[in-house]
C-alpha positions as semicolon CSV with decimal commas, in nm:
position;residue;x (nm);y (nm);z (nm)
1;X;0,000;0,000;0,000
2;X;0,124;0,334;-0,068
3;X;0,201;0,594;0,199
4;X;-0,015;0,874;0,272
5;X;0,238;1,241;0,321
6;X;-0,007;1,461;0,522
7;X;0,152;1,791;0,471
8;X;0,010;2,056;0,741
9;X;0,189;2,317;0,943
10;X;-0,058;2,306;1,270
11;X;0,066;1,948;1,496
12;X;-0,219;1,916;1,587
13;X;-0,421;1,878;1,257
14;X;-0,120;1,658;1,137
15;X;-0,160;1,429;1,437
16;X;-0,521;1,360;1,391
17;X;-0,458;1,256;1,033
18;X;-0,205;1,019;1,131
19;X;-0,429;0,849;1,374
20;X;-0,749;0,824;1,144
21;X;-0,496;0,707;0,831
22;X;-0,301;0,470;1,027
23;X;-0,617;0,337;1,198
24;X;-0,754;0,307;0,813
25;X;-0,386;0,066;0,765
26;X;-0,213;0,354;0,590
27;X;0,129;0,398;0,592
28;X;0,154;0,787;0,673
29;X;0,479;1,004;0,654
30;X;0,422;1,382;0,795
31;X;0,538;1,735;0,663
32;X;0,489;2,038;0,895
33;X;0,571;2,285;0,557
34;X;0,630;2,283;0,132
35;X;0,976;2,276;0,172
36;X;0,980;1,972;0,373
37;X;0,722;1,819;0,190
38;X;0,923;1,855;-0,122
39;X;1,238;1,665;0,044
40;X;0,946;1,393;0,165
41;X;0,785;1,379;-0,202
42;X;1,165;1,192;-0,286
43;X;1,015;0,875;-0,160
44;X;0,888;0,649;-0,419
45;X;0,642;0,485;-0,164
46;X;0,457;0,814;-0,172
47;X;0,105;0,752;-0,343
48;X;-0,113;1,015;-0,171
49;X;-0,068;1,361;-0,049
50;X;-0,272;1,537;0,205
51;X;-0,148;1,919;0,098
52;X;-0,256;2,188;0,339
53;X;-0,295;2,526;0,113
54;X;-0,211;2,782;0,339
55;X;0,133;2,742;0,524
56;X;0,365;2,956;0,645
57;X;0,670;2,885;0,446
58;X;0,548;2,813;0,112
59;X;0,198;2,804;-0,012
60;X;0,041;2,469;-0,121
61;X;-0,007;2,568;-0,492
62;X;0,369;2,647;-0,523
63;X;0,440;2,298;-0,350
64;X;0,151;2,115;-0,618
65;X;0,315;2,242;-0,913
66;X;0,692;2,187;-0,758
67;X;0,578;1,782;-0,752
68;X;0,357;1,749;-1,081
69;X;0,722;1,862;-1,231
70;X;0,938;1,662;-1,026
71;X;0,673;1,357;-1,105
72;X;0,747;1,432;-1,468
73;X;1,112;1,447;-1,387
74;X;1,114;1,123;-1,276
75;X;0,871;0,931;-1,495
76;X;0,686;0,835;-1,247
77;X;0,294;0,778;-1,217
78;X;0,097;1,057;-1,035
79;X;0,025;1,064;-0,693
80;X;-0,291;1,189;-0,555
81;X;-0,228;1,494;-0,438
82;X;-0,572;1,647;-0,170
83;X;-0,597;2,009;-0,146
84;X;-0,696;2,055;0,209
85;X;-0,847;2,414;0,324
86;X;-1,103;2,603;0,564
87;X;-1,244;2,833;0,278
88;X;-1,362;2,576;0,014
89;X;-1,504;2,830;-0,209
90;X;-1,561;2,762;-0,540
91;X;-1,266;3,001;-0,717
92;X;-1,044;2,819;-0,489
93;X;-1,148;2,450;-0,615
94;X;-1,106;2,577;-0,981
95;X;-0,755;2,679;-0,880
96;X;-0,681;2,387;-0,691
97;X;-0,800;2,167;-0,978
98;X;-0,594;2,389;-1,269
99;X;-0,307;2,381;-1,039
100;X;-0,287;1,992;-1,055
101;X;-0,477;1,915;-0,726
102;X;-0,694;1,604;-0,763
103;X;-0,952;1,712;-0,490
104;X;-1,017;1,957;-0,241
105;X;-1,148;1,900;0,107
106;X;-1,267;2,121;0,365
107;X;-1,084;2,119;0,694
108;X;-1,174;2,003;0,948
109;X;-1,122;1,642;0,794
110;X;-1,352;1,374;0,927
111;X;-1,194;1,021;0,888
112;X;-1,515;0,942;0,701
113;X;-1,386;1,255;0,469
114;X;-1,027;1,026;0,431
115;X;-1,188;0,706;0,307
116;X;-1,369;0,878;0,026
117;X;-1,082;1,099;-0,053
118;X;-0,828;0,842;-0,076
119;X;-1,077;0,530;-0,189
């Protein structure tokens, strides 16, 4: 099974994604920021991202595009890359979805919101 890179800057919010993946049998590798997320991304085990949008150091559609190159790069097959934000308006699910998002979910994620996302 693939691992699941959860990719928020607030612990907490990263911690409570860990314990509804992992109880869901998901592998799950954290990032508390883009950069680091980008170093994580290196992993070929990574299948699914959980990409927070708004973050301190570098904003999640920078980080999207950054990995749909990289992926390219590589040759290798696209992840699944969740936008994750408070304001789910609709502008900001067109951009997600131009940007090379797959989805976009509304924080705060329910684990019922995980298995659809990543089923």
């Amino acid at each position: 099974m693939a691992c699941v890179l959860v990719v928020e800057d607030i612990e907490i919010n990263r911690a409570v994604a860990r314990l509804y993946l992992e109880d869901l049998g998901h592998c799950v590798r954290e990032a508390s920021g883009g950069r680091e997320a980008i170093c994580a991304f290196e992993s070929p085990d990574i299948g699914f991202v959980i990409l927070d949008l708004c973050m301190p150091d570098m904003d999640g559609f920078a980080v999207v595009r950054h990995l749909r190159r990289r992926e390219a790069e590589l040759g290798r097959p696209p992840a699944r890359i969740i936008a994750l934000t408070a304001m789910p308006l609709e502008d900001v699910r067109v951009k997600c979805l131009d940007c090379g998002f797959d989805r976009l979910a509304s924080k705060p994620v329910s684990r019922d919101d995980l298995v659809a996302l990543l089923s």
